[in-house]
C-alpha positions in Angstrom: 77.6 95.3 108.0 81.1 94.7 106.9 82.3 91.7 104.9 86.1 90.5 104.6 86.9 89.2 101.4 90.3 87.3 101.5 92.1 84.4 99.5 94.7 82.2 100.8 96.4 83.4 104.1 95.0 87.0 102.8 93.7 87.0 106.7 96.8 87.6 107.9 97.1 91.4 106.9 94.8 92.4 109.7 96.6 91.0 113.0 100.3 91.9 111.2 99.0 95.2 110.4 97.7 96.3 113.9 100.4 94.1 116.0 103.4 96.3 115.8 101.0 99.6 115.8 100.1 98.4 119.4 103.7 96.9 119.9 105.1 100.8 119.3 102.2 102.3 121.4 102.9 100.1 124.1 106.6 100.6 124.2 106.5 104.4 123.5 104.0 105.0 126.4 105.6 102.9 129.1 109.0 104.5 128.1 107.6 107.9 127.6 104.6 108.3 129.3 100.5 107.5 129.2 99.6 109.5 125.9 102.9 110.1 124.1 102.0 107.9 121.3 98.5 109.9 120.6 100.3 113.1 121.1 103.3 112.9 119.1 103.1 112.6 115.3 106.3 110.8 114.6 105.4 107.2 116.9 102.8 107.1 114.4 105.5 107.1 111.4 107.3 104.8 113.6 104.5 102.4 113.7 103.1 102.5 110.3 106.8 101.8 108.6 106.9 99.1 111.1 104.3 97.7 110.0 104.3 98.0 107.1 108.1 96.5 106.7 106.6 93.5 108.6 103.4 93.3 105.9 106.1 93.3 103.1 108.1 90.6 104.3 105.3 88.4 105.4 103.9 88.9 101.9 107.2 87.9 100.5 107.2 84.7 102.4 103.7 83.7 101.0 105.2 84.3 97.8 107.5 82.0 98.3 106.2 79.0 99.7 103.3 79.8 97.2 105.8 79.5 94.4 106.9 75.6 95.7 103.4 75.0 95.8 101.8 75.2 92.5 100.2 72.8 90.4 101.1 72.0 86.6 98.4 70.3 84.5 99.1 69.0 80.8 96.5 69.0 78.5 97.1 65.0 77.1 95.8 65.7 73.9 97.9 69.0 72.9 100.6 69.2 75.7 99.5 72.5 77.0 101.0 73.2 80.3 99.0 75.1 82.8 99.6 76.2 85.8 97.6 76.6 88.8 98.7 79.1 91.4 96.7 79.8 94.6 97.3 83.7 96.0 97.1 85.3 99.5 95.2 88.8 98.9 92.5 91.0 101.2 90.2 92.7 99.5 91.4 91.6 96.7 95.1 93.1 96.9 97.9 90.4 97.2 99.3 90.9 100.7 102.8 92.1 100.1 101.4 95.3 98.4 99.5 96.2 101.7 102.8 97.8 102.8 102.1 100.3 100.6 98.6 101.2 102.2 100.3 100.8 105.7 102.9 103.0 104.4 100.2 106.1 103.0 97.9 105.3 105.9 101.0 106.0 108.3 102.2 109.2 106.4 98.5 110.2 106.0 97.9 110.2 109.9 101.2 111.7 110.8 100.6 114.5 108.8 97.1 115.3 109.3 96.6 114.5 112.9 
């Protein structure tokens, strides 16, 4: 059994990590031919940077409006500020640092296919 463990918009690693790998599949293999993409090592680079690039700047984003969003709390009695910021992570990593795995996934496949 597999669990997902996400905070925030943390969901949205999984469908902006595999959209431009199929995207680049897609394209490569109607241009190219049925089977380029699984045959040639460097659609796979392609893909993963792709990906990846698109992972880092919707990460970014989150940041962002995350950022506009937080709360501050003052403690009445000693003036303590606090703040309260929410985060957008998978498994526990934020999302804009899942360009990095894409990234090493990407290089790891091209490599070693």
């Amino acid at each position: 059994m597999f669990f997902v463990i996400w905070h925030g918009w943390g969901l949205v690693v999984l469908p902006v990590f595999t959209l431009p790998l199929l995207a680049v599949q897609l394209v490569v293999n109607g241009v190219f031919g049925s089977g380029y993409y699984s045959t040639h090592h460097w659609t796979i680079c392609v893909a993963s940077l792709l990906s990846s690039a698109a992972l880092w700047i919707t990460g970014r984003q989150l940041e962002k409006y995350r950022d506009r969003t937080n709360r501050v709390l003052v403690d009445e009695k000693t003036g303590e500020r606090i703040v309260l910021k929410s985060r957008d992570a998978l498994f526990f990593i934020p999302v804009k640092y899942w360009a990095f795995v894409e990234a090493a996934t990407g290089l790891v496949f091209a490599f070693t296919i």
